[in-house]
C-alpha positions in Angstrom: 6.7 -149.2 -112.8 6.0 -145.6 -112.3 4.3 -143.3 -114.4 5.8 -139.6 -114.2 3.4 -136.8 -115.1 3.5 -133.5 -115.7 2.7 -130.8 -118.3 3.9 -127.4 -117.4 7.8 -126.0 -117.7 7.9 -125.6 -113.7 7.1 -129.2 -113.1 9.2 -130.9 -115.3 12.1 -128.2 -113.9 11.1 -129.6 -110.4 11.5 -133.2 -111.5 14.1 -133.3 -113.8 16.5 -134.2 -110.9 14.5 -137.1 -109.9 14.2 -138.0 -113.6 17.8 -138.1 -113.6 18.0 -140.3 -110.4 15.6 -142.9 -112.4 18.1 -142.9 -115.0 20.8 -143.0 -113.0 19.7 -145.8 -110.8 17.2 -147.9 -113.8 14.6 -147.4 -111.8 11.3 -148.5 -114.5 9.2 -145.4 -115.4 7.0 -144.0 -118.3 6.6 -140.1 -118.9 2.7 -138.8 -119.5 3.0 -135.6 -120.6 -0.5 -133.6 -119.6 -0.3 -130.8 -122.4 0.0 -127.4 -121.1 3.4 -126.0 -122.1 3.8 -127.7 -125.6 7.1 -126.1 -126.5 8.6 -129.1 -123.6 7.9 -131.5 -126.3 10.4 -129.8 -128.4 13.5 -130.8 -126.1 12.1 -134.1 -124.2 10.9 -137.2 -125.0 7.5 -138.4 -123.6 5.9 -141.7 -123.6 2.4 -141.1 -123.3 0.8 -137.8 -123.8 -2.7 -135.7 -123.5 -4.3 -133.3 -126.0 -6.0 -130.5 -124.5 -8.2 -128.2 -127.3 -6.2 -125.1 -127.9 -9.8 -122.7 -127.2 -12.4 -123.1 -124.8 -14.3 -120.8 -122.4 -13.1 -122.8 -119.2 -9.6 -124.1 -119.6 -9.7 -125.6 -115.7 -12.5 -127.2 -117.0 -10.7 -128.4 -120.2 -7.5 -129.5 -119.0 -10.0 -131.4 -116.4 -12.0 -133.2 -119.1 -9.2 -133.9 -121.2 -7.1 -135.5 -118.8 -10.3 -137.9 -117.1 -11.2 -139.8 -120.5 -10.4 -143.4 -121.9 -7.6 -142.5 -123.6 -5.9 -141.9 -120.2 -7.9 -144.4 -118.5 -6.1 -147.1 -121.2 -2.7 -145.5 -120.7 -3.2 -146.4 -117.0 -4.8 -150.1 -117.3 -3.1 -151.4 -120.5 -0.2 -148.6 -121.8 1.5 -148.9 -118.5 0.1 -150.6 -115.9 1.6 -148.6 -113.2 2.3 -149.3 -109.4 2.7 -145.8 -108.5 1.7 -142.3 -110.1 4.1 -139.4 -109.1 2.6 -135.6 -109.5 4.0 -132.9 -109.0 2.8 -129.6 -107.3 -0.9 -127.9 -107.5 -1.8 -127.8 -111.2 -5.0 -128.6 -112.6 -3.9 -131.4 -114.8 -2.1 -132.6 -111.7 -5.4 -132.5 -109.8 -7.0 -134.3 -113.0 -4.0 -136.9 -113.3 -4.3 -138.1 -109.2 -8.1 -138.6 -109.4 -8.1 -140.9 -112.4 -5.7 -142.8 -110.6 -7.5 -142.9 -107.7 -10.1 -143.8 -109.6 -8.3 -146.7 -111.1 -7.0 -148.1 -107.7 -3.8 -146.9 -108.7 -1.6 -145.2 -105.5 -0.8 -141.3 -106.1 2.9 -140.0 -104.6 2.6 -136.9 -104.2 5.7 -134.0 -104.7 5.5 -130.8 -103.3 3.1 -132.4 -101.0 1.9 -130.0 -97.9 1.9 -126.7 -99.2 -0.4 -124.2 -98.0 -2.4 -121.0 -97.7 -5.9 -122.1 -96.3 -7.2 -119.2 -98.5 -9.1 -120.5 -101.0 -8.9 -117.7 -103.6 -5.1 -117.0 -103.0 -3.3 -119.2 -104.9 -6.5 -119.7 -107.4 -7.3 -122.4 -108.2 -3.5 -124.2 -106.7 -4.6 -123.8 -102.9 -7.7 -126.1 -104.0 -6.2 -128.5 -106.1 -3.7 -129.1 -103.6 -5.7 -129.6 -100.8 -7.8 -132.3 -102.8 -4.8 -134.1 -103.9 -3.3 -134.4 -100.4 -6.3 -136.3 -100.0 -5.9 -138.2 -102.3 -2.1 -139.5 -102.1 -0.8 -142.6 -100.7 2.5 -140.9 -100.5 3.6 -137.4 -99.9 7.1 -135.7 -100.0 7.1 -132.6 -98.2 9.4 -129.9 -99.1 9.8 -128.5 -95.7 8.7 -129.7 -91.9 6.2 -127.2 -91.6 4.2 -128.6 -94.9 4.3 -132.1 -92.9 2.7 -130.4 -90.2 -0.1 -129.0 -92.6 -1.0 -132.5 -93.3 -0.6 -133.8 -90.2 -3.4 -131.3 -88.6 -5.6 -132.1 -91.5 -5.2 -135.4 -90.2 -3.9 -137.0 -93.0 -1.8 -139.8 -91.9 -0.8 -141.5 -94.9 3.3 -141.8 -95.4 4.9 -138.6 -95.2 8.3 -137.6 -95.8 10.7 -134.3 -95.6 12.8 -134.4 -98.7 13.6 -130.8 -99.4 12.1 -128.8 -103.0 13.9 -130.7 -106.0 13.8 -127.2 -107.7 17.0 -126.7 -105.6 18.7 -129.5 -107.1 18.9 -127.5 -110.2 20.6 -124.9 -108.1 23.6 -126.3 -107.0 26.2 -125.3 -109.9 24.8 -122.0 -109.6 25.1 -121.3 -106.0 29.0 -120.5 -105.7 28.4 -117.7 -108.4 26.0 -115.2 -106.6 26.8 -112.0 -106.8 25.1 -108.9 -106.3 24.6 -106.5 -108.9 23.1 -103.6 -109.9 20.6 -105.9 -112.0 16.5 -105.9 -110.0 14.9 -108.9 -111.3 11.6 -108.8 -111.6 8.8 -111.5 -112.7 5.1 -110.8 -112.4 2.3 -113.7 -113.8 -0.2 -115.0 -111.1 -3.9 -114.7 -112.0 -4.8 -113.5 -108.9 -2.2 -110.4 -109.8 -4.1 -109.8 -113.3 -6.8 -107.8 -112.2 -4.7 -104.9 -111.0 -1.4 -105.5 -112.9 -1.6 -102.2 -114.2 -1.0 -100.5 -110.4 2.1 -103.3 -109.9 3.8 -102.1 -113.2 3.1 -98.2 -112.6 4.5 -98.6 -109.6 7.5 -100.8 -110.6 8.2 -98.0 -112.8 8.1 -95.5 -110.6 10.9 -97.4 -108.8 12.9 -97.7 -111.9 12.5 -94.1 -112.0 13.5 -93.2 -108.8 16.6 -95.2 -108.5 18.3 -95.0 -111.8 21.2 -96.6 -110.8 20.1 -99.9 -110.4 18.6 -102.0 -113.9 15.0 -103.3 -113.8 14.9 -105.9 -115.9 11.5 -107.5 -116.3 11.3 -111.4 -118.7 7.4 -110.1 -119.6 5.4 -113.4 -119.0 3.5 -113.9 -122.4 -0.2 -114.0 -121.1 -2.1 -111.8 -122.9 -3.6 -110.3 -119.4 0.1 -109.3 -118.0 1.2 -108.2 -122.0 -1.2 -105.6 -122.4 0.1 -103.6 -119.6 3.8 -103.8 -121.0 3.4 -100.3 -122.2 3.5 -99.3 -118.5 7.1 -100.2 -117.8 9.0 -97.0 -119.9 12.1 -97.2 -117.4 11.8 -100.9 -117.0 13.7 -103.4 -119.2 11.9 -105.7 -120.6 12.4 -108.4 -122.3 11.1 -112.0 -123.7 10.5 -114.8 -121.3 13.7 -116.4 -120.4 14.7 -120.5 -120.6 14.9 -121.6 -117.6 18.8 -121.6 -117.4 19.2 -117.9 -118.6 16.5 -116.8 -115.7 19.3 -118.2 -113.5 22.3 -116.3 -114.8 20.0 -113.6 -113.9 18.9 -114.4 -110.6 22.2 -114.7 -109.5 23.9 -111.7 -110.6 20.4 -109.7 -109.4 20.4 -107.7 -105.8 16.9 -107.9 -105.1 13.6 -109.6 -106.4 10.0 -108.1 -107.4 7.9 -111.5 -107.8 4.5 -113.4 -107.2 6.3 -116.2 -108.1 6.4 -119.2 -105.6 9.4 -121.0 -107.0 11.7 -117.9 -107.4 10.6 -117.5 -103.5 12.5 -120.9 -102.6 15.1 -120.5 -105.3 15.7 -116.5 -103.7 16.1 -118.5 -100.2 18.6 -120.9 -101.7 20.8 -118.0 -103.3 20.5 -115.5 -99.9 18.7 -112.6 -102.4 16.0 -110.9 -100.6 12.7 -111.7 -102.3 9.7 -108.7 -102.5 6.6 -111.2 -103.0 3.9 -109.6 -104.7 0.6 -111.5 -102.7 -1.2 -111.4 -100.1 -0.3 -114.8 -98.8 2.0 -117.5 -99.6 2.4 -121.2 -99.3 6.1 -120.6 -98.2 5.8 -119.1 -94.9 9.5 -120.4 -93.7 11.3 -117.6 -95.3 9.3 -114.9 -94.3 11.4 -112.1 -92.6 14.7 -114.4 -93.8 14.6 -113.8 -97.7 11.0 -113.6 -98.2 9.3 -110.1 -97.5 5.5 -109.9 -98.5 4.1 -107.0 -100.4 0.3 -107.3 -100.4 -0.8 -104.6 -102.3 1.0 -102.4 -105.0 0.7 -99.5 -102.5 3.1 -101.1 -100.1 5.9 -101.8 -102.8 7.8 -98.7 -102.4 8.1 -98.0 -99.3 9.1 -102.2 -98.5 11.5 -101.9 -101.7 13.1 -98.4 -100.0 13.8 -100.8 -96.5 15.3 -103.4 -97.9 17.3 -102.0 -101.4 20.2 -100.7 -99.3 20.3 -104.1 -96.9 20.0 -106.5 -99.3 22.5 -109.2 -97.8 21.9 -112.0 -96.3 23.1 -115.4 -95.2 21.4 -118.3 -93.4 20.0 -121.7 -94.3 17.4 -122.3 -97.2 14.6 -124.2 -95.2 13.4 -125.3 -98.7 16.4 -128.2 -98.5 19.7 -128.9 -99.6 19.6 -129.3 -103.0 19.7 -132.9 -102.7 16.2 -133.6 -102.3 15.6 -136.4 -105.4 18.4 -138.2 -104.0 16.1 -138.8 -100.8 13.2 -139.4 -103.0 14.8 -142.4 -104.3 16.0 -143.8 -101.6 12.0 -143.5 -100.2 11.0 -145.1 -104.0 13.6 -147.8 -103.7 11.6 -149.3 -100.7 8.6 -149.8 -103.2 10.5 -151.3 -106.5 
């Protein structure tokens, strides 16, 4: 039996595919649902899940706390009972989920496993979480062969596998439908980005202004910290957060991306759109110069935007996989059933 966790809208898009492939295959498995994005509980069905106060003055600290107690420690020894715990990416709750099963002698797989910036502020706090988690896991399914090799120099030798990013097994009925548009798509969230969110959005609308031909359309992410800046974007579109499914009827139709996002990075790889990441780093470093260019500081966006808005085409191989990735992953679980 495995025990499935995950809390946030990203994960569960990143594993629905292999939830699928447990279906598909009755392979045994329970779902703990770790309590960030409550509106999921609206559309699936969990087995086991964690309540996390709605206030406090350190939710990392929270989300920490709530996860490590013996209501979780009873879901693991008596609820399920599980061989295996699968987590998925660089959460905190996913950080809190592997070390009470480590704690519990419990083995911890690991998706998304590899991922890296070695700078600890940039992804905050992911780039930590992760790091701690890698050693934690039994099991680790890369997305790519360079996160394999970022383990590997860490020397962390446990079972390690190249499966590809399951987020671009979502992507496969989409892929045939690119086009490219007049549409700029643009998604702005990251904490590190709060701080000076103000300059990105003055300068996206300066864009907008600039090139009037082209729609900026911007799904406004509903932390307070990005919202109160939404007065910013006058020649900008903006509208609510999108479902998951209607941000990629947009994705495909756009002709270029303004993002700090590190999924839209692999799913802009996957689609050939050019991708203008707002960071100073990322954890994706294989499609830099392919489909990922960085933009480190809001100063830079213009003039990067300008190089690349008339030469937005391109066409080569994702490195992020094949869109077939949970199908490996079961094969690799099948071995432990």
């Amino acid at each position: 039996m495995i025990l499935l966790a995950y809390g946030t809208r990203p994960e569960y898009i990143k594993l629905k595919s292999l939830i699928y492939e447990f279906d598909k295959n009755n392979y045994p498995y329970k779902i703990l649902f770790t309590g960030q994005h409550k509106d999921l509980l609206k559309e699936q069905i969990v087995d086991f899940q964690i309540k996390i106060p709605e206030t406090s003055n350190n939710r990392l600290n929270e989300i920490v706390k709530s996860t490590m107690t013996k209501n979780f420690s009873w879901i693991l020894t008596h609820g399920v009972n599980p061989s295996h715990v699968i987590v998925q990416g660089d959460t905190t709750s996913v950080l809190a989920v592997a070390l009470s099963a480590f704690h519990h002698g419990i083995k911890v797989i690991h998706l998304e496993a590899g991922l890296r910036t070695y700078d600890r502020e940039n992804p905050y706090p992911e780039e930590i979480n992760r790091r701690i988690v890698s050693q934690i896991a039994n099991i680790h399914l890369c997305p790519t062969k360079q996160a394999q090799k970022n383990l590997i120099s860490e020397k962390i030798y446990e079972e390690s596998y190249v499966v590809g990013n399951t987020v671009l097994d979502n992507l496969l009925l989409y892929k045939d439908r690119c086009e490219y548009t007049n549409k700029i798509l643009i998604t702005l969230h990251r904490r590190e980005n709060h701080y000076w969110m103000d300059k990105w959005f003055i300068k996206i609308n300066k864009l907008a202004k600039s090139y009037p031909e082209y729609e900026f359309i911007i799904p406004l992410h509903p932390n307070p910290n990005v919202q109160k800046h939404k007065n910013l974007l006058k020649n900008v579109k903006v509208i609510d957060s999108l479902p998951y499914e209607e941000l990629l009827e947009l994705l495909i139709k756009t002709r270029l991306v303004i993002t700090d996002s590190g999924g839209i990075q692999e799913e802009c790889s996957f689609f050939n759109k050019k991708c203008l990441t707002c960071r100073k780093v990322t954890e994706r470093p294989e499609a830099i110069g392919q489909s990922t260019f960085m933009v480190k500081e809001p100063d830079e966006l213009i003039e990067i935007f300008n190089q690349h808005i008339d030469d937005y085409e391109i066409n080569y191989e994702s490195p992020f996989g094949d869109g077939h990735a949970a199908e490996k992953i079961m094969t690799i679980l099948n071995e432990f059933k």
